[in-house]
DSSP file (Angstrom, degrees, kcal/mol; ACC not computed):
  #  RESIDUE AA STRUCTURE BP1 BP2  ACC     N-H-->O    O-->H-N    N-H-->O    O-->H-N    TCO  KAPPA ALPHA  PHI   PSI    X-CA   Y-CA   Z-CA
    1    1 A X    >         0   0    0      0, 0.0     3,-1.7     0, 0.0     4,-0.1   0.000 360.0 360.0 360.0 -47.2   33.0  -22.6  -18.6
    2    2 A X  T >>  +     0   0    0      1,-0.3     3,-2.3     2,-0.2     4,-1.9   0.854 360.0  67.8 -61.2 -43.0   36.6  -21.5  -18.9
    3    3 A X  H 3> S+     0   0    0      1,-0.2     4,-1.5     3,-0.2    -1,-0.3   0.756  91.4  51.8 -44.5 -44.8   35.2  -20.6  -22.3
    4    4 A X  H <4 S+     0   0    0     -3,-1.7    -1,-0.2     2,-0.2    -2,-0.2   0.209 106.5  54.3 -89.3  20.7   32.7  -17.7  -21.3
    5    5 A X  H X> S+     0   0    0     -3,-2.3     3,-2.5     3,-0.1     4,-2.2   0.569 114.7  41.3-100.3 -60.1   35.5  -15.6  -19.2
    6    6 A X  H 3X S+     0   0    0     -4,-1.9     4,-1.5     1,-0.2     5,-0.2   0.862 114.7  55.8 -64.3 -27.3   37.8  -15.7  -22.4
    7    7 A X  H 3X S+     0   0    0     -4,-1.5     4,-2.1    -5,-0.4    -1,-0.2   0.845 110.0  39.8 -28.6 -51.2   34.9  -15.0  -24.6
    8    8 A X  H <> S+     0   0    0     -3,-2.5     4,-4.6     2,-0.2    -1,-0.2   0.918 109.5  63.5 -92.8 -23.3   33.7  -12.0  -23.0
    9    9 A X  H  X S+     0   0    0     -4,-2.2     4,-1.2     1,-0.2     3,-0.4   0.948 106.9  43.3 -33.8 -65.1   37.4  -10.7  -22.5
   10   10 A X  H  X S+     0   0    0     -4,-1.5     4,-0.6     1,-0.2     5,-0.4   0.835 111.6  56.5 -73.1 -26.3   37.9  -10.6  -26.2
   11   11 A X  H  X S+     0   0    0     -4,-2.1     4,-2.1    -5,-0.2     3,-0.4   0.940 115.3  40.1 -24.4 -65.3   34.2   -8.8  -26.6
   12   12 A X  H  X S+     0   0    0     -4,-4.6     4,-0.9    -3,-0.4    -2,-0.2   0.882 115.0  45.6 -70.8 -28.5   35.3   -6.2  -24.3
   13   13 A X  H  < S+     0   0    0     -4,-1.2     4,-0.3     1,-0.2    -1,-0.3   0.306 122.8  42.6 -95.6 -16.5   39.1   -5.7  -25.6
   14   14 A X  H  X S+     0   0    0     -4,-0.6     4,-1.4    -3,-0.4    -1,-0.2   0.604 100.8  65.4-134.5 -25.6   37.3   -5.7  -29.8
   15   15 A X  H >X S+     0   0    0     -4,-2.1     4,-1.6    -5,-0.4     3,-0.6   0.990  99.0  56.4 -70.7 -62.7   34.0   -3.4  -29.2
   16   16 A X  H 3X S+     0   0    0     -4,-0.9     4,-2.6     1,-0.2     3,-0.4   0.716 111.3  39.4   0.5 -81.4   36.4   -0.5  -28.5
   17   17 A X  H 3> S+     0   0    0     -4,-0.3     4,-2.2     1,-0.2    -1,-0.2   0.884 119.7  50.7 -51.1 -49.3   38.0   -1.0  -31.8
   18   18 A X  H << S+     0   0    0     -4,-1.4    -1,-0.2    -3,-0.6    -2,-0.2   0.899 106.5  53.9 -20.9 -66.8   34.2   -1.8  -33.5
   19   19 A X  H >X S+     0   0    0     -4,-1.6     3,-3.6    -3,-0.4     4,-3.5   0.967 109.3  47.5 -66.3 -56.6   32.7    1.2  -32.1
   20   20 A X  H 3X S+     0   0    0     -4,-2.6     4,-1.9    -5,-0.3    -1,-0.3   0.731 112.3  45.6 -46.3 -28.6   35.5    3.6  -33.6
   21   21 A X  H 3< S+     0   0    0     -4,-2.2    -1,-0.3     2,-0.2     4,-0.2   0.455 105.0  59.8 -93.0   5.1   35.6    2.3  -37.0
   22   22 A X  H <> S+     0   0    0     -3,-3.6     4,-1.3    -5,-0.2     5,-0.3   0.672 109.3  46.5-120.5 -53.6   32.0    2.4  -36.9
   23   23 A X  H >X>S+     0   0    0     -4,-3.5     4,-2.4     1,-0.2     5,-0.8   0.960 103.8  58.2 -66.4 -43.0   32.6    6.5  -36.2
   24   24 A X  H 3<5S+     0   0    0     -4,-1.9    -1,-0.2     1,-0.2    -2,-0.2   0.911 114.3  44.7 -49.8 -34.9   35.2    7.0  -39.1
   25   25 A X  H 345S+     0   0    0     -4,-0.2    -1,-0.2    -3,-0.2    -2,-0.2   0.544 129.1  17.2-123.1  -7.6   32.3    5.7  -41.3
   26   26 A X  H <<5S-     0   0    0     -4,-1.3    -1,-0.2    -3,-0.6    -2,-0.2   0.453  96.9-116.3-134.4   2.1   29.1    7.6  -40.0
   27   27 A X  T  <5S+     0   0    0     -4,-2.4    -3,-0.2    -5,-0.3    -4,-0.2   0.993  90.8  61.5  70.6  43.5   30.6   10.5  -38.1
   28   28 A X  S   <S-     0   0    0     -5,-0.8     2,-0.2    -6,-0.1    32,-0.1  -0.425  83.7-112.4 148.6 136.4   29.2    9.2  -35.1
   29   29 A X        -     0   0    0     30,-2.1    32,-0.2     1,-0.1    -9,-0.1  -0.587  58.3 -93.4 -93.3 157.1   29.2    6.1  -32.6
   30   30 A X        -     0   0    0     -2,-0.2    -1,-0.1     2,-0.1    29,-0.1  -0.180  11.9-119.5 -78.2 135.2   25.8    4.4  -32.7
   31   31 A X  S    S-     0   0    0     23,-0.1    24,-0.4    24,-0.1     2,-0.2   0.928  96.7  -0.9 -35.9 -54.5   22.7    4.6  -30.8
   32   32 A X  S    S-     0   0    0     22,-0.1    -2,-0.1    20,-0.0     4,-0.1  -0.451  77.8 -99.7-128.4-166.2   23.1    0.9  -29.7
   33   33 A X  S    S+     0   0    0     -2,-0.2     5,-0.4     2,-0.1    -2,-0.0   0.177 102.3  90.1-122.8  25.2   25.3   -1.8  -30.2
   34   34 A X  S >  S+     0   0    0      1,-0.1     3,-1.1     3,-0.1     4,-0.4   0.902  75.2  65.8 -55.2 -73.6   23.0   -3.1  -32.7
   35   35 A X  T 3  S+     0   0    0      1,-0.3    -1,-0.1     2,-0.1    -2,-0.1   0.505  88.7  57.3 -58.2 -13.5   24.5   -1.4  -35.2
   36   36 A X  T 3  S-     0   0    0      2,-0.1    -1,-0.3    -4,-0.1    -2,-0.1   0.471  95.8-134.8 -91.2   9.6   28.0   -3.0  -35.5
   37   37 A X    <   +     0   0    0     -3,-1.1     2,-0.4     1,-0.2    -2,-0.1   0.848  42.0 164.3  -7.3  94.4   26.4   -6.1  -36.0
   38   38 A X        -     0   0    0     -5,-0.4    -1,-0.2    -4,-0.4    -2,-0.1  -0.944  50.2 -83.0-126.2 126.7   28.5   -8.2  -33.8
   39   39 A X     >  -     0   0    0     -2,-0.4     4,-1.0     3,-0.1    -1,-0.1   0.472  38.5-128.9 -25.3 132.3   27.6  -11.8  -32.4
   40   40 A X  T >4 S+     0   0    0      1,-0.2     3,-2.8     2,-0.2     4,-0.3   0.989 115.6  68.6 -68.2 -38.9   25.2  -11.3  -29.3
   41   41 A X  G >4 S+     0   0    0      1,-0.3     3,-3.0     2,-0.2    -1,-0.2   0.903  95.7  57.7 -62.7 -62.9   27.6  -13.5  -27.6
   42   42 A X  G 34 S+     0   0    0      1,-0.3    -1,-0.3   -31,-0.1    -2,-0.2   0.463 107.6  48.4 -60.2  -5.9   30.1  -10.1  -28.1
   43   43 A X  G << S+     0   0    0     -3,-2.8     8,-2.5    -4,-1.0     2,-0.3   0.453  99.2  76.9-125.5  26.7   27.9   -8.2  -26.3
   44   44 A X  E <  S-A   50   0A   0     -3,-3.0     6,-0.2    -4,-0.3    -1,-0.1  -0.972  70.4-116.9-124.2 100.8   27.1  -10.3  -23.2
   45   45 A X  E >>  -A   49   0A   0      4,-1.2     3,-2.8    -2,-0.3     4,-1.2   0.308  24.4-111.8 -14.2 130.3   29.0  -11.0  -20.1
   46   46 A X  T 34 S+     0   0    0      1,-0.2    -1,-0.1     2,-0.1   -42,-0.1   0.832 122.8  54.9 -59.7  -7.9   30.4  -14.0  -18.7
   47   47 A X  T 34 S-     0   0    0      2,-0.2    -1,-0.2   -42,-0.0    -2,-0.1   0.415 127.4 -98.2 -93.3  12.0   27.9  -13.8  -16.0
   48   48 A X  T <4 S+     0   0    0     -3,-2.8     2,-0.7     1,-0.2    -2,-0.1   0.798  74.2 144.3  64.7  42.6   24.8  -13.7  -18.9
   49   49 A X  E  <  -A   45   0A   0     -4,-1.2    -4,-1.2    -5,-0.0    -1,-0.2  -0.850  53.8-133.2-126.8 133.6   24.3  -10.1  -18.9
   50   50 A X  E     -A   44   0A   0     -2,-0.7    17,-0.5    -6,-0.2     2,-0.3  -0.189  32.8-120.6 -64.2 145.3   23.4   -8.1  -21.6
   51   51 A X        -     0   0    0     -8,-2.5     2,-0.8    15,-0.1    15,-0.2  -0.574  21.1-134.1 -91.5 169.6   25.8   -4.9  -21.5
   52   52 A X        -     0   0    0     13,-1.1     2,-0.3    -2,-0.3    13,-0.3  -0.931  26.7-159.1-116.9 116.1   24.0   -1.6  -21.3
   53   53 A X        -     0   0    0     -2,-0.8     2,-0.3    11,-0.3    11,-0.2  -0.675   9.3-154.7 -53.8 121.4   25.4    0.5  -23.6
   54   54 A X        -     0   0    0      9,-4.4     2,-0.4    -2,-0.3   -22,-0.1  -0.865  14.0-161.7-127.6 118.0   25.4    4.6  -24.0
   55   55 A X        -     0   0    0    -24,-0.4     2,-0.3    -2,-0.3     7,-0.3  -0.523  29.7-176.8 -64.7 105.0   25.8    6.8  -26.5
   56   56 A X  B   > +B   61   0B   0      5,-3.6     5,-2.7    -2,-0.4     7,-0.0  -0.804  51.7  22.9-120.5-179.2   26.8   10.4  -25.0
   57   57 A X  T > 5S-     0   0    0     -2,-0.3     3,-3.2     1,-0.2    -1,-0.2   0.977 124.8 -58.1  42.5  81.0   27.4   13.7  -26.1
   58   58 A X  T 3 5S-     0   0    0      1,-0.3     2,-0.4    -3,-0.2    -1,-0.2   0.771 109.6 -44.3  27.8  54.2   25.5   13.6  -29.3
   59   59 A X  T 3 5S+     0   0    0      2,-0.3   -30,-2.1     1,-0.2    -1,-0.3  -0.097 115.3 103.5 105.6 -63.9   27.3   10.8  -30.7
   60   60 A X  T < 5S+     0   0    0     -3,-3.2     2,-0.2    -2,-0.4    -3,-0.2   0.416  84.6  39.7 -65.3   9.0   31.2   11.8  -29.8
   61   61 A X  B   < -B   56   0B   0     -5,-2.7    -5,-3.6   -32,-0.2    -2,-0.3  -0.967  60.9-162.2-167.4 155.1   31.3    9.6  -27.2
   62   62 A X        -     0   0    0     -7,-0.3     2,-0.2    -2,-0.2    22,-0.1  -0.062   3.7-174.4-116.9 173.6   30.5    6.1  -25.7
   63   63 A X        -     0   0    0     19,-0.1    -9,-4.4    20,-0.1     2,-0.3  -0.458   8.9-166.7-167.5 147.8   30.3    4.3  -22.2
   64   64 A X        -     0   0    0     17,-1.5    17,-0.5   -11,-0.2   -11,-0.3  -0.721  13.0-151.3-119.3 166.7   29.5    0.3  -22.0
   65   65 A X        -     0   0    0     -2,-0.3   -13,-1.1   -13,-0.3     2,-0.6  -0.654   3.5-156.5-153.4  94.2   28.5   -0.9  -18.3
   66   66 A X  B     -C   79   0C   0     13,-1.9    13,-1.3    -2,-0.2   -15,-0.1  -0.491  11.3-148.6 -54.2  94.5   29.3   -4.7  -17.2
   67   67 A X        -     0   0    0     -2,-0.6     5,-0.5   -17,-0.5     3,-0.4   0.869  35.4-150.7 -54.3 -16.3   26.9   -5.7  -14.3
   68   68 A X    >   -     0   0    0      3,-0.2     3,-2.6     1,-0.2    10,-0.1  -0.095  48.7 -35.2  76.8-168.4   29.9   -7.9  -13.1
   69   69 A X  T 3  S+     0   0    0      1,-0.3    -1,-0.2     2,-0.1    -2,-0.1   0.766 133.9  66.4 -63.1 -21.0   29.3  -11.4  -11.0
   70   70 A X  T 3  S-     0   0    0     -3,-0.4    -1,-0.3     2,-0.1    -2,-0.1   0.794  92.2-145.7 -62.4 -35.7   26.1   -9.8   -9.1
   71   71 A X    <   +     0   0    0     -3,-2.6     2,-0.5    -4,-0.3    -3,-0.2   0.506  68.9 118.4  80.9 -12.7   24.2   -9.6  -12.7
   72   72 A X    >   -     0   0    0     -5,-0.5     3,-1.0     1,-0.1     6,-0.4  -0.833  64.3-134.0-126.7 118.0   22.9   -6.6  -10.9
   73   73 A X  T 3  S+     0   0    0     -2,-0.5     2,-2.2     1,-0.2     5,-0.3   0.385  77.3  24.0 -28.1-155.7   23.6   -2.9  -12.3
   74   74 A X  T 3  S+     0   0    0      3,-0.1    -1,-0.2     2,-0.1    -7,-0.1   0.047  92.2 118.5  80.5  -1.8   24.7   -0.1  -10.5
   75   75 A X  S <  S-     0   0    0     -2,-2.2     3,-0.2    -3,-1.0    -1,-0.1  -0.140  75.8 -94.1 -59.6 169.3   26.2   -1.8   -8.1
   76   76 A X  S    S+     0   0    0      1,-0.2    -2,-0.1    -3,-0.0    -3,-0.1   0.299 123.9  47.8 -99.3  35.4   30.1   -2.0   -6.9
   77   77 A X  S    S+     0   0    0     -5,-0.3    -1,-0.2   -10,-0.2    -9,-0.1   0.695  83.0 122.3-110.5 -24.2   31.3   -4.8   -8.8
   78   78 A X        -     0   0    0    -11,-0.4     2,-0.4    -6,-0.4   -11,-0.2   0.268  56.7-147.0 -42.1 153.6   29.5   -3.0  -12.3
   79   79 A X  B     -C   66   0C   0    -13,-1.3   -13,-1.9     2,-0.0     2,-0.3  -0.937  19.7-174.1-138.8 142.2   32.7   -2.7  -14.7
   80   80 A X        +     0   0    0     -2,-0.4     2,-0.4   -15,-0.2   -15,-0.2  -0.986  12.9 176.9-162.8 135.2   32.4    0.3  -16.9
   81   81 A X        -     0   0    0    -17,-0.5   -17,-1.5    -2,-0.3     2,-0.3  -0.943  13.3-173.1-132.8 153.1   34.8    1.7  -20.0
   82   82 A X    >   -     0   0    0     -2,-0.4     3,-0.7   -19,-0.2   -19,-0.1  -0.895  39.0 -88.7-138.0 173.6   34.2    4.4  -21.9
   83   83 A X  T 3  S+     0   0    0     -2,-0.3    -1,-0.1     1,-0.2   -20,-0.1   0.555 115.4  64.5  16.7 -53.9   35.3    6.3  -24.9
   84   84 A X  T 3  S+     0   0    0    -22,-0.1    -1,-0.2     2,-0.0   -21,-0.0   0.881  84.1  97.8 -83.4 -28.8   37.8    8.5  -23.1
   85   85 A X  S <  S-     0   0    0     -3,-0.7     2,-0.2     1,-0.1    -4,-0.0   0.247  70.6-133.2 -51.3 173.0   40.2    5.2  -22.1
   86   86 A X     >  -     0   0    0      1,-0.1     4,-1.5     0, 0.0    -1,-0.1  -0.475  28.3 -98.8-120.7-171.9   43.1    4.5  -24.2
   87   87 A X  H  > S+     0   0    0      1,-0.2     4,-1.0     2,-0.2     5,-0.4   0.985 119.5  65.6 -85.9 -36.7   43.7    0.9  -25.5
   88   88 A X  H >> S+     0   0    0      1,-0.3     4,-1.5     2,-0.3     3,-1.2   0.879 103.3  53.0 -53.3 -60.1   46.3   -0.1  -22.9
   89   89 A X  H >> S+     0   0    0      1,-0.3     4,-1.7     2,-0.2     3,-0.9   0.920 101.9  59.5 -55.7 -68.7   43.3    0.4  -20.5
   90   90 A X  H 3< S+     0   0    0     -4,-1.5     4,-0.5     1,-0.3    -1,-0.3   0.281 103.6  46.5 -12.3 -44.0   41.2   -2.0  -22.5
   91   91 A X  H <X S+     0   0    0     -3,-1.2     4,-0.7    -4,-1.0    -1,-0.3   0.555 112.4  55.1 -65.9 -42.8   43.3   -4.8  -22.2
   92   92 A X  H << S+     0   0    0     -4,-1.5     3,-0.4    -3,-0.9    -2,-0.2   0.843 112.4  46.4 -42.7 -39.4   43.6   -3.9  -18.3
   93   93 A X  T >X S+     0   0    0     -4,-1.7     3,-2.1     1,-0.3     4,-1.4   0.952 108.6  47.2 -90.2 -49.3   40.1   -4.1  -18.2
   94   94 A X  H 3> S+     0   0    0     -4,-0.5     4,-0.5     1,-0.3    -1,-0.3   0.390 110.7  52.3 -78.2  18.4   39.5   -6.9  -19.8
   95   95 A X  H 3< S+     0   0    0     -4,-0.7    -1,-0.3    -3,-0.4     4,-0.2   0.285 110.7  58.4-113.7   0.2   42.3   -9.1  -17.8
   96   96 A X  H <4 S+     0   0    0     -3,-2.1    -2,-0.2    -5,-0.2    -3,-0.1   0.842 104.8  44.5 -72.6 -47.3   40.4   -7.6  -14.8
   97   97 A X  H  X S+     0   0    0     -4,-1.4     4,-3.5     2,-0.3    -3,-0.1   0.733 113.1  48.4 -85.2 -38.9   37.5   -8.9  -15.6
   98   98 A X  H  X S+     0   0    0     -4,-0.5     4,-2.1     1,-0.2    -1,-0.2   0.829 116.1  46.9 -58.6 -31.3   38.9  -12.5  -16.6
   99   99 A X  H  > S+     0   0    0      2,-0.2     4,-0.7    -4,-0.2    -2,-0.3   0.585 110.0  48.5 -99.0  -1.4   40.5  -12.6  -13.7
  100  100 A X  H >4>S+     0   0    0      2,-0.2     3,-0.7     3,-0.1     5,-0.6   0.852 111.1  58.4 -74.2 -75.9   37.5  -11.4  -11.7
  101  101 A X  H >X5S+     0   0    0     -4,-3.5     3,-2.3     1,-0.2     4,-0.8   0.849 105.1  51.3   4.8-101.2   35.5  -14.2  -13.8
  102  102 A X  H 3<5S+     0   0    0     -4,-2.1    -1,-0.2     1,-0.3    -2,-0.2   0.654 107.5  44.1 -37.9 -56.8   37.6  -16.5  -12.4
  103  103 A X  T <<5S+     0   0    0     -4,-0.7    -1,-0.3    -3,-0.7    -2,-0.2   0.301 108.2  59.2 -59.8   3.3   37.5  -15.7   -8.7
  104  104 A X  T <45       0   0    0     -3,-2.3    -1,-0.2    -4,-0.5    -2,-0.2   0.417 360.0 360.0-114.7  -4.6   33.6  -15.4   -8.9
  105  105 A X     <<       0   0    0     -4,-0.8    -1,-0.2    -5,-0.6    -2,-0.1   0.690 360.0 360.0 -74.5 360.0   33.8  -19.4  -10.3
């Protein structure tokens, strides 16, 4: 169990990096998250939810969306990074999220 918090930590904390080398090499971040071809495990939440992934602005720019411990979108636990964060945020987020994890156990 302890196993699917730190799992999806390093998911969120390495798609960042993914997505970006993924743009140096097509000029654009990908429709889906298909296209990095990265374990499904890396793109699923510790609570088993698929992340929803967006592609904005033609390409220049990203947003991922965590349903968080509800499983349920659009909600206020949903955890959501985008493109514009820096990495220092990334790591924030994803020790938020373990430690969210963790309380939700």
């Amino acid at each position: 169990m302890l196993w699917d918090g730190i799992r999806m930590s390093i998911g969120v904390s390495s798609l960042p990096q993914a997505l970006e080398q993924l743009r140096t090499q097509q000029g654009a971040f990908p429709e889906s998250l298909d296209a990095l071809g990265i374990p499904a495990w890396m793109q699923t939440d510790a609570w088993g939810t698929s992340f929803r992934y967006e592609q904005l602005d033609d390409g220049d720019g990203w947003r991922i969306t965590l349903a968080g411990p509800d499983r349920q979108f659009d909600t206020d636990d949903d955890i959501v990074i985008d493109s514009d964060m820096r990495d220092s945020e990334f790591q924030r987020i994803a020790q938020d999220i373990f430690e969210k994890w963790v309380q939700s156990r």
